[in-house]
Structures are given as C-alpha cells and as structure tokens.
N, C-alpha and C positions, 0 to 999 in steps of 0.2 A: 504494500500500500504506500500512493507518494505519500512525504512527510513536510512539511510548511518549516523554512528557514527565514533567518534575516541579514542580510550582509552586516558587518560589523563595521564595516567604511564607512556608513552614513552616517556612525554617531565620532566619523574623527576627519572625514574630511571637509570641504565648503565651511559653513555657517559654524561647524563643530571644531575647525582648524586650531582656533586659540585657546580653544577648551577643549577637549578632547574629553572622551569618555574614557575611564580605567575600563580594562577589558573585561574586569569582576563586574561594572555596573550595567554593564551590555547584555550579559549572561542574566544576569537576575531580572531586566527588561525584559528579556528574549522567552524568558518561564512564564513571568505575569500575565505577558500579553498573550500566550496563547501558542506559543512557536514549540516547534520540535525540536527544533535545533538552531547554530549559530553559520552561515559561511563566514570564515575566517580574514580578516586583510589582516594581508601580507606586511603591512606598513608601520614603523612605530605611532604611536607607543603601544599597536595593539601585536599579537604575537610573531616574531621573525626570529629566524635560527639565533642567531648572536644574542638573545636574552633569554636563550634556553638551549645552553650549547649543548648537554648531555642527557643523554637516554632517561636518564633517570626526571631529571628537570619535567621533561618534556610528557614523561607518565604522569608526571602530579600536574600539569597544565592539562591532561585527558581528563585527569580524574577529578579536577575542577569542575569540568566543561559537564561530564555527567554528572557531578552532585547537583547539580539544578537539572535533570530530567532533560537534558542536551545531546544531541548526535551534533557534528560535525559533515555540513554536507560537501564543503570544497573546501580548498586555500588559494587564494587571488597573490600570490607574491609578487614583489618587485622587482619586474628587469628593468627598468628604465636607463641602469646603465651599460647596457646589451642589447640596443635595437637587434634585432636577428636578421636583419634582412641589410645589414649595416658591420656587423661587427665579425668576426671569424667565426666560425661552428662552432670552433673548441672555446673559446671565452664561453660566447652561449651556455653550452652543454657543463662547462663548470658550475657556471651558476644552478643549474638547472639542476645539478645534481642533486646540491644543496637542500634546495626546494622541494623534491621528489622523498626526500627522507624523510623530513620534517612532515611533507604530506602523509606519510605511512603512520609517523607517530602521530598524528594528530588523530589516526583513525579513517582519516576520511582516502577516497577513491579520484579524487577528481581533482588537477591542477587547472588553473585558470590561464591562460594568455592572452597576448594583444599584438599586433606589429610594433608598436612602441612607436611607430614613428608616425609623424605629424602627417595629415591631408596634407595635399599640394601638386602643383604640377610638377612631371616630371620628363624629359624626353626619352624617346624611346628604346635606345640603349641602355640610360640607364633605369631604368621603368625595369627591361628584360635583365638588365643585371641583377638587381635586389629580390627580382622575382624568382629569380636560379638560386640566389643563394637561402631564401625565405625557404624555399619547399626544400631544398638538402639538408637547413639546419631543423625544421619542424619535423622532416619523417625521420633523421634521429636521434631524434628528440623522444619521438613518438615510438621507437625502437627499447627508448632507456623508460619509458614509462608502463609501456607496455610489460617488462621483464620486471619491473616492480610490483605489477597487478593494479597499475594504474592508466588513467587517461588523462590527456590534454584535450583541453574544451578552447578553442579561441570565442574570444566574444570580440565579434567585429563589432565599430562604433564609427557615425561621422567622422569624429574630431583625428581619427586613426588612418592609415592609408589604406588601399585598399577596401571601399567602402561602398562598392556598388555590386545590390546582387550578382553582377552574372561574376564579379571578381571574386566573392564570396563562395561562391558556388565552386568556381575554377580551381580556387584553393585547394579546399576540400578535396579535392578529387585528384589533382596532383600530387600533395602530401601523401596521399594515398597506401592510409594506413589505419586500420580496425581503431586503434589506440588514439586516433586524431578524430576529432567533432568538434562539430558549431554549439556555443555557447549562444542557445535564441532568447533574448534580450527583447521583450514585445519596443519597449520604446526605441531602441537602435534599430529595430526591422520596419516601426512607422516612418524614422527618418531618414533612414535608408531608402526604402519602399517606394514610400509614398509623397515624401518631399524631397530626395533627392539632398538632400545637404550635403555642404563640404566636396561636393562630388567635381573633381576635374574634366570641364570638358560639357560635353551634351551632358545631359540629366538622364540617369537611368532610373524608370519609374514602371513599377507596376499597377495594372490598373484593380489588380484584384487585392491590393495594399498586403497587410500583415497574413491576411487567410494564406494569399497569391504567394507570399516568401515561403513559411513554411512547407506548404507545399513544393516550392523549388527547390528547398533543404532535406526533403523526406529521405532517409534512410540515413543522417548525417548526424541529426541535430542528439546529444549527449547531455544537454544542460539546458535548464529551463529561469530564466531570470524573469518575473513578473512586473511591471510597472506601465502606468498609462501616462499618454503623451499630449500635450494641448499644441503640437506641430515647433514647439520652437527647441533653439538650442541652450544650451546654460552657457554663459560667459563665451559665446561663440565658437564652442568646443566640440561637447558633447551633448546628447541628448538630455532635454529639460527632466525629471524624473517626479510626473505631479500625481497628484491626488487621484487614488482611482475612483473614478465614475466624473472624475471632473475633465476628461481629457475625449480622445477620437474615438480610442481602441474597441473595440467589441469585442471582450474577454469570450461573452457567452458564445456567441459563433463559431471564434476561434479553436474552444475546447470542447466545443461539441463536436466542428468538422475534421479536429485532430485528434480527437483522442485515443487512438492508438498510440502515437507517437508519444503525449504529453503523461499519458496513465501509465506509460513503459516505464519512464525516469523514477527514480528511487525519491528526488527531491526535486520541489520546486522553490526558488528562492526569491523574496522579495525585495526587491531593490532601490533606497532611497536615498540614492548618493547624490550628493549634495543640495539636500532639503531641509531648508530649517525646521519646519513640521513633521520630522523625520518621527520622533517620540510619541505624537498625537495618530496621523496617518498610520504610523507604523500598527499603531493596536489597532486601528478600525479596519486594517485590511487582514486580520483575521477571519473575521465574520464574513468578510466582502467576498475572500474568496470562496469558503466554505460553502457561503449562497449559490457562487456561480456553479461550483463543481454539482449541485445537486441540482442547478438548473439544466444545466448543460448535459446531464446522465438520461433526461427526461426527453432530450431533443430528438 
C-alpha cells in the first residue's frame, strides 16, 4: 500500500533559509500531521554524510526517524558541486558513492537527482557534448545503484537543463537502465507541459498537459512528488509549489487515468519547497489527498 511522505527541504529552504527547522522538529511535524514518513534533504542542517560519518551514528539517526512512527521514502543529496553532465564521471560517481550508502543506512531505496545545471541556451556541439557525457555518467551511476539494491529517480525541473518533454523522455531511455527513473513532480510536469518554461528555443507543449506527460513517461516514472501549480515560476527558477486545490492541476483525473503506474510506487511525497505556508498547507494536504485517492478509486 502507497505510504504519504513530506520533503524535509520545505521547512529549510526559501522562506525557512534563516531559520531552518532542526530535523527533530520536522519528524514530530511529519507524525502530527498525519504522514508516514519523512523524504530526506540532503542539505544542512538537515541530514548529510559528514554529521553522521559512522554506521553506528547513522542507526541512531534510523532509529530517531522510527520512534515517531516514520519510514524514510528517499534522500535528495547535494551535487551541486558535480554538474554531471559538466564534471568527469569519476568526480560524479565519488560523490555519488557517498550518497548511495548513506541512502542504505537511512533505510530508504531511492536516491534523488537533477542535471544541476542551469536552463539556457546552448549550441549544438556543445548541447551533444554534455549530453554524451550526462547519459555515461547516469547509466553508471545507475550500474552502482542498482548493485546497492537501489535506484536513481531524476526529477526534471524548468529552472534545470534539459526541461522539455521529449528531452525528458530521450533521457530516460538512453540512460537506459532498470535502476534509472523519472522522479514525476505534478508541478514540474505542468510547467514543463503545459507552459513550456525556461524552455530554449520553440516551446515544447502538450496539449493533453500533466495526464499527456505521464503518459509519455509510462513505464519510467519511479517516484511520485505531489504539488499543484497556479502556472508561474518561484524566483524565476523553479516551479511555484502552491496550495492544493488552489492551483491548475487535476489531481483527481490524473490518479484515476494512472493509476496503475501511481498505486505501483511504495511512496508518494508531498512537496513544499519553498513555501512559506509550508506548516499550514502541509497538514491540510493530508486529508486533501486521502479524499482524492478514494475519489479517484470510484472513477
């Protein structure tokens, strides 16, 4: 049966940056309000290998996470100083390594990625360059994940390269590997989709928006992030992450015309990065989605 997470990023990035949530107040959030579990960021001050160098450390940070009635459904680490599609493989994959263990001990199955590097234009050799080295250093990547009893989930995003369906699409399938999936993000796939943001060049749009992506993703997507979109961006970056029912999205459609794909996933994770009403929103979208799943069973 899926299980209802919370990213832990939304009580430390944006709005939360200068205050930051300790990652004990997150967890105790995270029970109240109704969740099963926490997704992890990777970022301080909330959990990263270097303030829990040793096995041992790292079982009392598990057993934290479970004395509040918690699973762990991913870990979102930071490469940001590793674009992969930029940097050597083996840098990459050191890091990565890192991360991949930390992931075991935390319990959870699922690493998070990004290309790390900014939208923009690019010309065509080097477009084909970054793109060579992107899928050699993801598939093994996805080689050392896999032999962990793990996966890499990318969650494509505007503000990130690489940001139009059929690129997304392309990835995926060059990577080309069991261990590699689409991290499907509802609000990244409306402004991807359906507005075309951040996008170099013609606008690549679907007319059938969010339903129309996942379906283009069918048999890829690994990872499920929930959030509704009222079409704009935050700080010109990344997708806005509002209020659900106050935005485009048509959650109930979506999980009634996919669920297969979306009732497969172990976890679905709610996502409110960088929203000040993160603490409010966040408890109301227990209920919100619990409604939809029983509406959407009925369709």
């Amino acid at each position: 049966m899926t299980q209802l997470s919370i990213g832990s990023w939304a009580f430390a990035f944006g709005p939360f940056e200068q205050n930051p949530w300790p990652f004990e107040r997150v967890l105790k959030y995270a029970k109240e309000a109704g969740y099963d579990g926490i997704e992890v960021n990777g970022f301080l001050p909330h959990p990263v290998p270097e303030l829990y160098p040793t096995r041992q450390m790292r079982a009392e940070l598990l057993q934290l996470i479970q004395s509040y009635g918690l699973g762990v459904s991913a870990y979102a680490p930071d490469f940001r100083m590793v674009p992969p599609a930029i940097v050597t493989k083996e840098s990459y994959l050191e890091l990565l390594k890192r991360h991949v263990e930390f992931t075991k001990d935390l319990g959870a199955d699922l690493l998070r990625v990004d290309t790390v590097t900014p939208a923009g234009p690019l010309n065509g050799r080097e477009y084909q360059e970054r793109f060579a080295r992107l899928i050699d250093t993801w598939h093994a990547s996805s080689e050392i994940t896999a032999e962990a009893g793990l996966r890499l989930v990318w969650e494509f995003e505007p503000g990130f390269w690489l940001n139009k369906p059929s690129e997304v699409l392309r990835t995926v399938r060059e990577v080309q590997h069991p261990s590699f999936q689409i991290l499907f993000d509802t609000s990244h796939a409306y402004m991807s989709g359906v507005i075309g943001a951040k996008q170099d060049g013609e606008r690549e749009l679907l007319t059938g928006g969010v339903l129309e992506y996942a379906s283009l993703l069918d048999g890829h997507i690994g990872h499920f992030h929930l959030i509704d979109s009222d079409g704009t961006l935050h700080g010109e970056e990344t997708s806005t992450h509002a209020e659900f029912g106050a935005g485009y999205i048509d959650f109930q459609a979506l999980l009634a015309s996919h669920s297969a794909t979306f009732n497969a996933l172990s976890w679905w994770c709610v996502d409110f990065c960088f929203n000040a009403e993160a603490e409010v929103w966040g408890r109301e979208a227990v209920p919100f989605i619990k409604q939809l799943v029983k509406e959407a069973a009925t369709q």
